[in-house]
N, C-alpha and C positions, 0 to 999 in steps of 0.2 A: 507262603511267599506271596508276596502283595506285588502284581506290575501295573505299570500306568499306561494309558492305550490314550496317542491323540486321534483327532477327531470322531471319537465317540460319542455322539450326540443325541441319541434319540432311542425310543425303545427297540426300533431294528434293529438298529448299530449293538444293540445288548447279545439282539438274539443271533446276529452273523457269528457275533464275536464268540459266543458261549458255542455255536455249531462248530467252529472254527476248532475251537479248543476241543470238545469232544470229540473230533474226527481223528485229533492226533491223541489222542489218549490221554490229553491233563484235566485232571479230575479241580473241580473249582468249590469253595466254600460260598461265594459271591462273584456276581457281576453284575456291575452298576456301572451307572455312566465315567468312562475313564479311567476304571477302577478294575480289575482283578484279582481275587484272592485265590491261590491255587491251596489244594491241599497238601504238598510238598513242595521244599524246593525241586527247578530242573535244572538240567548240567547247559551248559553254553552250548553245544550243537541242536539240543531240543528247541533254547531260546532263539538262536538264527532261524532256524527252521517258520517257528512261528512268528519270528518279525518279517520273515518273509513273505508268505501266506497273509498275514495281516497287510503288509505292503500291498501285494495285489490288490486287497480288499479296500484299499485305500484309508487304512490305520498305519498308526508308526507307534512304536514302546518310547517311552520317553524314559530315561535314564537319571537325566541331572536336577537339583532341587527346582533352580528358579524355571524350567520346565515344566515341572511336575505342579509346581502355585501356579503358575498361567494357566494349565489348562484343568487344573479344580476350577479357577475363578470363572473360566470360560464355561464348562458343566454347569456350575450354580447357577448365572445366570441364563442358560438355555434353558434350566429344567424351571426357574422361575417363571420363565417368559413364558415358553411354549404349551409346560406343561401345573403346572401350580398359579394360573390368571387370581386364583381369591386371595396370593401370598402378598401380589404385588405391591398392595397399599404399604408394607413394611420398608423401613427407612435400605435401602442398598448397600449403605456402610455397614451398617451396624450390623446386616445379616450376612456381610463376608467376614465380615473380622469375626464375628462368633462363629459361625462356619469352617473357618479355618485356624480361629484361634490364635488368628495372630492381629496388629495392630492395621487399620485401615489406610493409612498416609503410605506406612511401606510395602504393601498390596498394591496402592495407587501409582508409587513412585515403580515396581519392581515391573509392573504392565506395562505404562507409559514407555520405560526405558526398552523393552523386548518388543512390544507390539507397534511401537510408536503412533500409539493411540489412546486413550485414555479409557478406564472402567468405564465412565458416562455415555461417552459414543458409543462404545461397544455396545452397551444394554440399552441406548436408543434405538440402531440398527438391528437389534432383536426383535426389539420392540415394533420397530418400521415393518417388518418381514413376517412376524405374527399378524398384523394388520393386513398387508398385500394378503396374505395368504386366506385372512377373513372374510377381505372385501373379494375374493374370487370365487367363496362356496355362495356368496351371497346369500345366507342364513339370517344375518345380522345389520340391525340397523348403523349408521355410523355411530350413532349416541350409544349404542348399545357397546359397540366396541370400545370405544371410548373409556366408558364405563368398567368393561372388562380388563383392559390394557391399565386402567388410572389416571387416568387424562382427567386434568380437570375440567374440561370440555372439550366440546367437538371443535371449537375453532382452536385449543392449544395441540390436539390431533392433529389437522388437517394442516397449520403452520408449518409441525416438526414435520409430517409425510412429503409435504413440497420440499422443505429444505433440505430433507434427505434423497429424493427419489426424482425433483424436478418438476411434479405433476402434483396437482389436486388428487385425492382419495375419490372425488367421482370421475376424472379425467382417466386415471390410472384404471378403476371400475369401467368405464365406457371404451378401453382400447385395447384391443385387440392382441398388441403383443405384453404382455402378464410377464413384464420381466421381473422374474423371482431371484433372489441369490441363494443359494443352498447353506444353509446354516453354518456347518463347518468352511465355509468360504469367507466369511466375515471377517 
């Protein structure tokens, strides 16, 4: 039995969920981001139970199709951004629509319409938030991130950072409060 779990976003979010699930006794084949495979179906008092407990946890099961594609498309592009930086030079259409297997315009059209925001922004604001979160270990150069992220340079960087965030990438780096958004908050 396969369920879908929103805002599962990161490698934690895997290991709450899978503790989550072990605690009540469902045995799982896989757990990935958003994703659940148990090794049986459960009867509908096991499922409340765990949409419960995941509620707590600040998860929800997601039920209905156009649902379940928002937040595959939401996954892919977190796990590109966050965690696959050498994938990103790959064109964003063309790795959702293979990804999902379905046509990219009704991907675009099916987000825009739910999200009221478009695939583009979305995987900017990743993108913007990967960066804040760079420019804070202070590991890396701007050009370096840059670089990592796909910017064609540091000034098409530091343009989209202001437009998104209000602040220069060094403004933002020199001030004190490091306002982050939590990825599933996007």
């Amino acid at each position: 039995m396969k369920l879908y779990i929103k805002n599962m976003v990161c490698s934690r979010c895997i290991m709450v969920v899978k503790s989550e699930l072990d605690k009540l006794g469902l045995q799982t084949t896989a757990v990935e981001l958003g994703e659940v495979e148990l090794k049986k179906e459960i009867s509908d008092s096991e499922k409340e139970i765990l949409l419960q407990n995941l509620q707590l946890l600040g998860f929800d099961l997601i039920d209905d199709k156009k649902s379940k594609t928002i937040e595959k498309i939401k996954n892919l592009i977190v796990d590109l951004v966050h965690h696959k930086n050498n994938d990103l030079k790959i064109n964003l259409s063309d790795y959702l629509a293979e990804n999902l297997n379905q046509d990219y315009n009704s991907l675009s059209n099916l987000f825009s319409e739910i999200e009221n925001t478009t695939i583009e922004k979305y995987f900017i604001s990743q993108k913007i938030e990967k960066v804040k979160e760079l420019l804070v270990y202070d590991e890396h150069s701007l050009s370096e991130i840059a670089d990592m992220l796909n910017y064609s340079n540091v000034a098409h960087l530091s343009n989209q950072f202001k437009k998104i965030t209000g602040l220069t990438p060094t403004s933002f780096k020199q001030s004190k409060d490091k306002n982050r958004i939590k990825i599933e908050n996007l």
